[in-house]
C-alpha positions as CSV (number, residue, x, y, z in Angstrom):
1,X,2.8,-4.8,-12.8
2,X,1.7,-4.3,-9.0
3,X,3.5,-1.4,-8.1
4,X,1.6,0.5,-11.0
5,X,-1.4,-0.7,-9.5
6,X,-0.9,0.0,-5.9
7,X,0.3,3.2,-6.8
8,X,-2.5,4.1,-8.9
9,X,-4.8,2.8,-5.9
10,X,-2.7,5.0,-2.8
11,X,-3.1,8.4,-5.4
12,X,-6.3,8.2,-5.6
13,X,-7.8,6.6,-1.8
14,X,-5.1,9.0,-0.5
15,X,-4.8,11.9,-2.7
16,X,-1.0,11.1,-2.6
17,X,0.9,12.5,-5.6
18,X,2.3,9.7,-7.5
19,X,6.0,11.6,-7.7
20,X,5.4,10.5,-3.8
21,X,5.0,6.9,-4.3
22,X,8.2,5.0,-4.9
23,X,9.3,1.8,-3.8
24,X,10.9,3.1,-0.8
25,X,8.5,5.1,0.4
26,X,7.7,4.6,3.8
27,X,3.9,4.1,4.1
28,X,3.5,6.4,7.7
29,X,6.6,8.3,7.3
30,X,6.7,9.4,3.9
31,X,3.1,9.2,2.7
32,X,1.4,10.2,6.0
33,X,-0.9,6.7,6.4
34,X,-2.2,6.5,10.0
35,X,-3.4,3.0,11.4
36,X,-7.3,3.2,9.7
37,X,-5.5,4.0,6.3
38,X,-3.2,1.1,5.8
39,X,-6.5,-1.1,6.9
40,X,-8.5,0.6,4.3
41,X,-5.7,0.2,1.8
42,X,-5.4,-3.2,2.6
43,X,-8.2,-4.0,1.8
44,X,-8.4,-2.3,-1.3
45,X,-5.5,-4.2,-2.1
46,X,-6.9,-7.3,-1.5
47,X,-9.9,-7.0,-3.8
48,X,-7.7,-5.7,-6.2
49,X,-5.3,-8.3,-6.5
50,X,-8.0,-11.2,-5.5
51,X,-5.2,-11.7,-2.3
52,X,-5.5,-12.0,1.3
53,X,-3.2,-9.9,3.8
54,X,-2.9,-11.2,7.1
55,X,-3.0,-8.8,10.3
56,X,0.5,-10.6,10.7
57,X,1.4,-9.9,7.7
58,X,0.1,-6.2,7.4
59,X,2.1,-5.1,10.8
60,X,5.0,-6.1,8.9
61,X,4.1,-4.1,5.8
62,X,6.3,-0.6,6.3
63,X,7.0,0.3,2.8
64,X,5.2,0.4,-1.0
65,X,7.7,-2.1,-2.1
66,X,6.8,-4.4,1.0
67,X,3.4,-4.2,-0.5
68,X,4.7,-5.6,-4.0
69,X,6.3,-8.2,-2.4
70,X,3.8,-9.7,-0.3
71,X,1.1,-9.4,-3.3
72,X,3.8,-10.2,-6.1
């Protein structure tokens, strides 16, 4: 399942405890993420999941569960 997985990757790049990582968490609110982190998660993501995320895609990428959806 992909949210396993991109949890699994944001606790350990981040050092974010997983109770932290829902769906709903808000990926600069709630898990702290500046600019540099969501391009290095991205990109973790993408080799992960053999997927590309667009820059236009990415800026609309606010949430964990926006992340599922877009790699689902």
């Amino acid at each position: 399942m992909a949210y396993e997985k991109i949890k699994q990757i944001i606790c350990e790049e981040f050092e974010i405890d997983e109770m932290d990582v829902t769906l709903d968490a808000d990926l600069q609110e709630d898990l702290g993420l500046d600019e540099l982190d969501l391009a290095d998660l991205c990109m973790s993501l993408e080799d992960a999941f053999e997927k590309e995320i667009s820059d236009e895609d990415l800026e609309k990428i606010k949430t964990v569960g926006d992340f599922v959806n877009h790699l689902e």
